[in-house]
C-alpha positions as CSV (number, residue, x, y, z in Angstrom):
1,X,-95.7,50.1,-118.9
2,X,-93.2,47.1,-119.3
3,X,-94.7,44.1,-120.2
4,X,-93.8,40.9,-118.5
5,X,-93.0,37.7,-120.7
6,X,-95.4,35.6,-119.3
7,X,-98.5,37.3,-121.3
8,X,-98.7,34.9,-123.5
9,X,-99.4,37.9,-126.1
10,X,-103.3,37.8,-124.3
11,X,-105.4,40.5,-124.9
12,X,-106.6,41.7,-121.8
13,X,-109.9,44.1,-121.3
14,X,-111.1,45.4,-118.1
15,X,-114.5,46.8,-118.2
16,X,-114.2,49.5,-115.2
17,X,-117.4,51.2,-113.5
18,X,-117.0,54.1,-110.7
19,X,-117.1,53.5,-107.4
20,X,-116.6,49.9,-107.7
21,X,-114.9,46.8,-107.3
22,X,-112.8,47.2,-110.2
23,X,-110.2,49.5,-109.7
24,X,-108.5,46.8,-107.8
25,X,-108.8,45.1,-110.8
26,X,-106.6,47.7,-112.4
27,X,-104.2,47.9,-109.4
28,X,-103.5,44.2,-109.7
29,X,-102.9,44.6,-113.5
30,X,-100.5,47.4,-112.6
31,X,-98.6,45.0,-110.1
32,X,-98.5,42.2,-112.5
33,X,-97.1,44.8,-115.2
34,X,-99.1,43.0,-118.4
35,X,-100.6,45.5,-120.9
36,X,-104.2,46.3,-120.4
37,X,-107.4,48.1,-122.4
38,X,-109.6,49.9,-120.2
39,X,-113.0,50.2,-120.8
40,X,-114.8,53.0,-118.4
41,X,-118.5,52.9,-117.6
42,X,-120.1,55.8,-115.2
43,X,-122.4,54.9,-113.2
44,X,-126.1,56.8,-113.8
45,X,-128.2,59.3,-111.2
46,X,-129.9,56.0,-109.8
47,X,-126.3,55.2,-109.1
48,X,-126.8,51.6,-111.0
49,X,-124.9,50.5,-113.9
50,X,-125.7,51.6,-117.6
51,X,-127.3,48.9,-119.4
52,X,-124.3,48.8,-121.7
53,X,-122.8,46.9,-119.3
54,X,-125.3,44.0,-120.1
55,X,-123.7,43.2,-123.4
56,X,-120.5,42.0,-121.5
57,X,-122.0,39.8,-119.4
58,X,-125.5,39.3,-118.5
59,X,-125.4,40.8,-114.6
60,X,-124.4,44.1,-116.3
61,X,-121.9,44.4,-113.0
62,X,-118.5,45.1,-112.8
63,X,-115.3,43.9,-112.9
64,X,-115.8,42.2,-115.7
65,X,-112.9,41.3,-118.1
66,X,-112.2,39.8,-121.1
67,X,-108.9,38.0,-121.7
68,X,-108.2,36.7,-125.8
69,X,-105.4,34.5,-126.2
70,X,-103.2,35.0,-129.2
71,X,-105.1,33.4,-131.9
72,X,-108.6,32.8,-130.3
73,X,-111.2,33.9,-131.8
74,X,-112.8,35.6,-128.6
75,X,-112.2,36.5,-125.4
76,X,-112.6,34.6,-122.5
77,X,-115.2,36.6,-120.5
78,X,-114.9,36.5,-116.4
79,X,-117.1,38.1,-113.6
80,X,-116.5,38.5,-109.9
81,X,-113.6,40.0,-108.5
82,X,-111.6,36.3,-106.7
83,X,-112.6,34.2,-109.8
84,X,-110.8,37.4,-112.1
85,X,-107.7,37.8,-108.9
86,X,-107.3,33.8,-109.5
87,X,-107.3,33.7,-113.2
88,X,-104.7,36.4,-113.4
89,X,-102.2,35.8,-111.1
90,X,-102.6,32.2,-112.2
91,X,-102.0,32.8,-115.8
92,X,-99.6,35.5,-115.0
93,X,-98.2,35.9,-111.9
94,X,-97.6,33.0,-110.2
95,X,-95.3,34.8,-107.1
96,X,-98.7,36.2,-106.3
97,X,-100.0,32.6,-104.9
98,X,-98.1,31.2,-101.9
99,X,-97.0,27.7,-102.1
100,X,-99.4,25.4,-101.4
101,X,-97.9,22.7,-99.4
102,X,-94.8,22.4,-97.2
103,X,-92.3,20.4,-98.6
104,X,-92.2,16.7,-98.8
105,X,-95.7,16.8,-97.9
106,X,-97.4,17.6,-101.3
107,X,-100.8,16.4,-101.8
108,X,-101.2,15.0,-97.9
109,X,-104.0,16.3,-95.8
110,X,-103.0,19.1,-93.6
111,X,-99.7,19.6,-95.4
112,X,-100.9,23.0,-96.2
113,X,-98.8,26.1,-95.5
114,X,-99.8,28.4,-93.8
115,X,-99.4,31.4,-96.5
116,X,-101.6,29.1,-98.6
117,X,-104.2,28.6,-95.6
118,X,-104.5,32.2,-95.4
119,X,-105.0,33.4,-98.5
120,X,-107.7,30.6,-99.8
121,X,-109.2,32.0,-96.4
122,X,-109.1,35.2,-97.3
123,X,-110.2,34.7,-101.0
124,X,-113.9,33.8,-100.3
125,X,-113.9,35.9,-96.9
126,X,-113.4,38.9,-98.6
127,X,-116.2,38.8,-100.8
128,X,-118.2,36.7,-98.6
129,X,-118.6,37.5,-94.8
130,X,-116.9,40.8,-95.0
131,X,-118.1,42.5,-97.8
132,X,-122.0,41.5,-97.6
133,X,-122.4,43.2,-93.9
134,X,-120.8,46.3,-95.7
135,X,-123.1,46.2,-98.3
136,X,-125.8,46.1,-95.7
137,X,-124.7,49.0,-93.7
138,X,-124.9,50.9,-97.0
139,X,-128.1,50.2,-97.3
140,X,-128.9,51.2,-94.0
141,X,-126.9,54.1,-94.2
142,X,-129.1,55.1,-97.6
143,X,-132.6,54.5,-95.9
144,X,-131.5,56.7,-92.6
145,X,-130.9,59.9,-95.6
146,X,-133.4,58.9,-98.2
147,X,-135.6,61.8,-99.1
148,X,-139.6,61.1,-97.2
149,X,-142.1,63.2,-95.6
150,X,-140.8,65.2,-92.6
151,X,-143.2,62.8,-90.5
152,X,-141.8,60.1,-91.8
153,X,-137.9,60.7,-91.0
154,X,-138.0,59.7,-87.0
155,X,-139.5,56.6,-88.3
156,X,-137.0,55.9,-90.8
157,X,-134.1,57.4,-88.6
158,X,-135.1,55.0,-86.1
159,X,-135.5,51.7,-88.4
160,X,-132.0,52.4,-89.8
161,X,-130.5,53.0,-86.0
162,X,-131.8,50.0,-84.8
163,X,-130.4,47.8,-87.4
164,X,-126.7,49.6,-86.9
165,X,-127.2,49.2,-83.1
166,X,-128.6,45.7,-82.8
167,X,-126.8,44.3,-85.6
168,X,-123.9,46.3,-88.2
169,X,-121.9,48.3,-85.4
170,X,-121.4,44.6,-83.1
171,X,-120.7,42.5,-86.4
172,X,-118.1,45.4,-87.9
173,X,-116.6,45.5,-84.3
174,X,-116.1,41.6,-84.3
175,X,-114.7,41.2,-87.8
176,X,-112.3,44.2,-87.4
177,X,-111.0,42.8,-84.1
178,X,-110.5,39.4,-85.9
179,X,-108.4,40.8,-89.0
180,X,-106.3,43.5,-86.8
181,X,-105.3,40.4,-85.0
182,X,-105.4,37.8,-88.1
183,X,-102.8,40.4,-89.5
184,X,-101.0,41.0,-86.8
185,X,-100.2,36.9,-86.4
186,X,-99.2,37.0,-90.2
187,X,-95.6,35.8,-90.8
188,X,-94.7,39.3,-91.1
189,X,-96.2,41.3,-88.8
190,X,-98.7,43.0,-90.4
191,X,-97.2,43.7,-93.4
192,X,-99.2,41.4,-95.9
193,X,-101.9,39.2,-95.1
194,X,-100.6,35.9,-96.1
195,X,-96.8,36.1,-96.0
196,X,-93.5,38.3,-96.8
197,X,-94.9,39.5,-99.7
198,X,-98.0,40.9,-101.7
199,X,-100.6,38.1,-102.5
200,X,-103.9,38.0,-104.4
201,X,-105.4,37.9,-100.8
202,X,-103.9,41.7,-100.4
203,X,-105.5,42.7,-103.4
204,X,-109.0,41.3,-102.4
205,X,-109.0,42.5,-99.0
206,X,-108.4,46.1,-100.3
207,X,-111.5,47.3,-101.5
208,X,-113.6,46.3,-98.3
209,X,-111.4,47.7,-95.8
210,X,-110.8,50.9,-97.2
211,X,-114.7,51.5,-97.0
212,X,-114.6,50.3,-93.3
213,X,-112.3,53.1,-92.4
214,X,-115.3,55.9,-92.8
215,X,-118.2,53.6,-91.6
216,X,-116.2,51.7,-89.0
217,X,-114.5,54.4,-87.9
218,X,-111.2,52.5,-88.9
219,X,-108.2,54.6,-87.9
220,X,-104.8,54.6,-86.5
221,X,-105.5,54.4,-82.9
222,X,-108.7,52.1,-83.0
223,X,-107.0,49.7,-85.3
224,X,-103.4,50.7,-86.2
225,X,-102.5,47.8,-88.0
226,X,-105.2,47.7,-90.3
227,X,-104.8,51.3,-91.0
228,X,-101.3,50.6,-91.2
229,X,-101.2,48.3,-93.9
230,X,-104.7,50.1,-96.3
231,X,-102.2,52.9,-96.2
232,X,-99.2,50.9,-97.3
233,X,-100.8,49.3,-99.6
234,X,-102.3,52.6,-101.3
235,X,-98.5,54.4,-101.3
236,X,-97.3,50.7,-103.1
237,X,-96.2,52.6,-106.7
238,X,-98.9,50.0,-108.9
239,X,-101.8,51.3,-106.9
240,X,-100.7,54.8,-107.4
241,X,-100.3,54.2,-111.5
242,X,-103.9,52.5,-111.4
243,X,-105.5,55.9,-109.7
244,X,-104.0,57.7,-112.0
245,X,-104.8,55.5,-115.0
246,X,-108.6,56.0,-113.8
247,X,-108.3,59.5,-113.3
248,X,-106.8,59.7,-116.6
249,X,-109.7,58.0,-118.7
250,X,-112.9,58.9,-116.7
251,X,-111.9,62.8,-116.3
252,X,-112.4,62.2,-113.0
253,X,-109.8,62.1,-109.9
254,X,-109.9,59.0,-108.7
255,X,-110.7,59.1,-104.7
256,X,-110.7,55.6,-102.4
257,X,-113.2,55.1,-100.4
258,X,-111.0,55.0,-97.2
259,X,-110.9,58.9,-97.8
260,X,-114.4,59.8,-98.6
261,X,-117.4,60.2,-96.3
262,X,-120.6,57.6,-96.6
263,X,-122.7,59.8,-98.1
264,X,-120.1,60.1,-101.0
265,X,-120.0,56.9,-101.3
């Protein structure tokens, strides 16, 4: 791995977990091409966290990583996966952030590009509208196959099918529609999110979308420019090197969630 001049000879930790957030965390490192430690946590048979990662930062959750600056003497310590995106691509890769203002109209209210009105959209939406009703149709998903009494499954079964009836299936089915044609307005087509090229936006919309494609049912013909650009995204050569990277210091292949099955999940 090259590394790029703008690293400011930082030390850079990333405090990976499976099945999480992180690993675009790593593919974003790989795109940025700075030098990296990986730290690898495994998650335990309640599925949570090991404590360990408590002595990080106090949430014990991951990404988490550290960043020490040449001659500090420790690391600055960062949680949640925009506030990490934003620091990195700010400190070292700056083509990652569109422009913010059209020019001649720096500073002025509604001078704003449109690359840059995207991707501070996208940013927070990730995380924030997106990502939460996933996390609740997991849960759902885990009471409909939690182990109860045979007399209790049809009531169970029929809690968790209400709640994907009434409430996940609609919402997923409304926010999809939005990004396939959020995307397809995008200055290129659908090829990024925000503009002609790969954005911190790109990276945080990853993660959620590739777990919409088994839940959602998120596929070529329902939504082909969605599909489209998860699977671009996961042939770009820096996501590939991150996979393997994982693969490499877990011991275990490294599988997205776009090809696994909810109850692998």
């Amino acid at each position: 791995m090259s590394t790029q001049p703008n690293q400011q000879n930082a030390k850079i930790t990333l405090y990976w977990l499976t099945k999480s957030r992180a690993q675009r965390i790593i593919w974003l490192l790989e795109e940025l091409q700075v030098e990296y430690d990986l730290k690898v946590f495994k998650r335990g048979k309640d599925q949570l966290a090991p404590p360990e990662l408590k002595e990080i930062h106090p949430l014990g959750k991951s990404p988490v990583i550290g960043v020490q600056a040449a001659g500090a003497e420790k690391p600055v310590i960062l949680a949640e996966s925009g506030t990490i995106v934003e620091y990195l691509t700010e400190h070292f890769g700056r083509w990652m952030i569109p422009n913010q203002y059209v020019e001649g109209k720096e500073g002025m209210v509604g001078g704003e590009t449109e690359e840059w009105l995207r991707y501070r959209y996208l940013m927070h939406y990730a995380e924030g509208s997106f990502m939460g009703l996933l996390v609740i149709a997991l849960v759902v998903h885990n009471i409909r196959k939690a182990p109860v009494p045979f007399f209790l499954k049809p009531i169970t079964n029929a809690i968790a099918g209400k709640i994907d009836t009434s409430f996940i299936d609609p919402q997923l089915k409304t926010h999809l529609d939005f990004l396939e044609g959020y995307l397809g307005q995008s200055p290129k087509q659908g090829e990024f999110f925000c503009g002609t090229s790969l954005t911190g936006a790109d990276v945080m919309m990853v993660f959620a979308l590739e777990a919409a494609v088994p839940r959602a049912q998120l596929n070529e013909k329902t939504y082909p420019k969605l599909y489209g650009w998860i699977r671009r995204m996961q042939g770009r050569e820096a996501y590939q090197r991150a996979g393997e990277k994982v693969s490499e210091a877990s011991g275990e292949q490294y599988v997205p969630y776009s090809d696994m099955t909810m109850d692998e999940f």
